[in-house]
C-alpha positions as CSV (number, residue, x, y, z in Angstrom):
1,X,7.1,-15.9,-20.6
2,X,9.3,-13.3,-22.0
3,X,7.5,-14.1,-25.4
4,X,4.4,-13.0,-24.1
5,X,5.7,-10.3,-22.7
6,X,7.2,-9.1,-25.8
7,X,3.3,-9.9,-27.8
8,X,1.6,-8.0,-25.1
9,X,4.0,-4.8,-25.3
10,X,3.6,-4.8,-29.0
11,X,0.1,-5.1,-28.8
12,X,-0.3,-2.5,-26.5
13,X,2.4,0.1,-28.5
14,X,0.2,-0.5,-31.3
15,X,-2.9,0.7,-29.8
16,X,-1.3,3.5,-27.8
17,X,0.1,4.7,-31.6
18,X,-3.4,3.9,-33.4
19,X,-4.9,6.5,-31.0
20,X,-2.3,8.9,-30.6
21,X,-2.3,9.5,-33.9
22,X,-5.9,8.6,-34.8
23,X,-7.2,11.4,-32.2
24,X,-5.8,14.7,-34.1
25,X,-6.7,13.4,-37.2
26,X,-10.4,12.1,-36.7
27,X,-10.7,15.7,-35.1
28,X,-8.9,17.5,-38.0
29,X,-11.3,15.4,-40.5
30,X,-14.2,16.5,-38.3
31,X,-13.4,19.9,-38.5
32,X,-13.5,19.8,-42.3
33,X,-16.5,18.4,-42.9
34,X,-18.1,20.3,-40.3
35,X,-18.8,18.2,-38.0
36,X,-18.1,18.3,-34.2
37,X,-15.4,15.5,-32.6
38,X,-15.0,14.5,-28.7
39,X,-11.7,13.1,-28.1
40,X,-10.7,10.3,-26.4
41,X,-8.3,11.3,-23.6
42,X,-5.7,9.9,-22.2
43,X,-6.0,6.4,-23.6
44,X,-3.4,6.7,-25.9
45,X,-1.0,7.9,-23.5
46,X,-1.7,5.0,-20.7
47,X,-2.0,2.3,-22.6
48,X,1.7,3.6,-24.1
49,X,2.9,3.6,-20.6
50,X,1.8,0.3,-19.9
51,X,3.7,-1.2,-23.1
52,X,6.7,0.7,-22.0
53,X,6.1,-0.8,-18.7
54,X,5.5,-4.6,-19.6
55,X,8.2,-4.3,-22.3
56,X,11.0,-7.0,-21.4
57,X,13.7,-5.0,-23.3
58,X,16.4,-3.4,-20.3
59,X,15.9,0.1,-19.0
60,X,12.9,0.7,-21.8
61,X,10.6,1.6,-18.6
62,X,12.6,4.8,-18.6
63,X,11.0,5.3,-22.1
64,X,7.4,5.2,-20.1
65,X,7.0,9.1,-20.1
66,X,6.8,9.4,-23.8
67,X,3.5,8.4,-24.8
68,X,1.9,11.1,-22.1
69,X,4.3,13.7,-24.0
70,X,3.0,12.7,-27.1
71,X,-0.5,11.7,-26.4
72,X,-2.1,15.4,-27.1
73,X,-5.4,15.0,-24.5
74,X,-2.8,14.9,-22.1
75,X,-2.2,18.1,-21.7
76,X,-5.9,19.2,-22.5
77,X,-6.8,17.5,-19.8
78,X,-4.4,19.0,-17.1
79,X,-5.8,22.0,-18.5
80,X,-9.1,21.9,-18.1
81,X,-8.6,20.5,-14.7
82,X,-6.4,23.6,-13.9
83,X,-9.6,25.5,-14.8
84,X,-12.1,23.6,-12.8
85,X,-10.0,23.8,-9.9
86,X,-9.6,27.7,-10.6
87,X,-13.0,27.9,-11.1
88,X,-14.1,25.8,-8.4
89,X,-12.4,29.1,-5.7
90,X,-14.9,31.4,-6.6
């Protein structure tokens, strides 16, 4: 069981990194070639969490706040739902 556990958290680190990563720089190639890029939020950041999470390594679910620190649609998002809501008073 632990095994699988240990597959699965791998698996899931390495997707959380593919898109971390893969998000700035498929917009930063977008932007040179003029083209326009949508990012993907917050996938990178939760499906870090939920390696940290299933990870059977001791006291690495501590580590779980990381990937929303690095995951950069994180904060994007928060903001623009900070504006909605701001918006949403008037």
């Amino acid at each position: 069981m632990e095994t699988a556990r240990w597959i699965i958290a791998g698996a899931l680190g390495a997707a959380s990194l593919l898109v971390i990563v893969g998000n700035p720089v498929a917009a930063l190639l977008a932007q040179r070639r003029g083209e326009s890029y949508s990012f993907v939020p917050v996938v990178g950041g939760a499906t870090g969490v939920a390696a940290c999470l299933v990870c059977p390594a001791i006291g690495f679910s501590w580590w779980a706040i990381v990937p929303l620190v690095m995951d950069v649609t994180v904060p994007m998002a928060l903001v623009v739902l900070a504006l909605m809501a701001l918006r949403s008073d008037d």
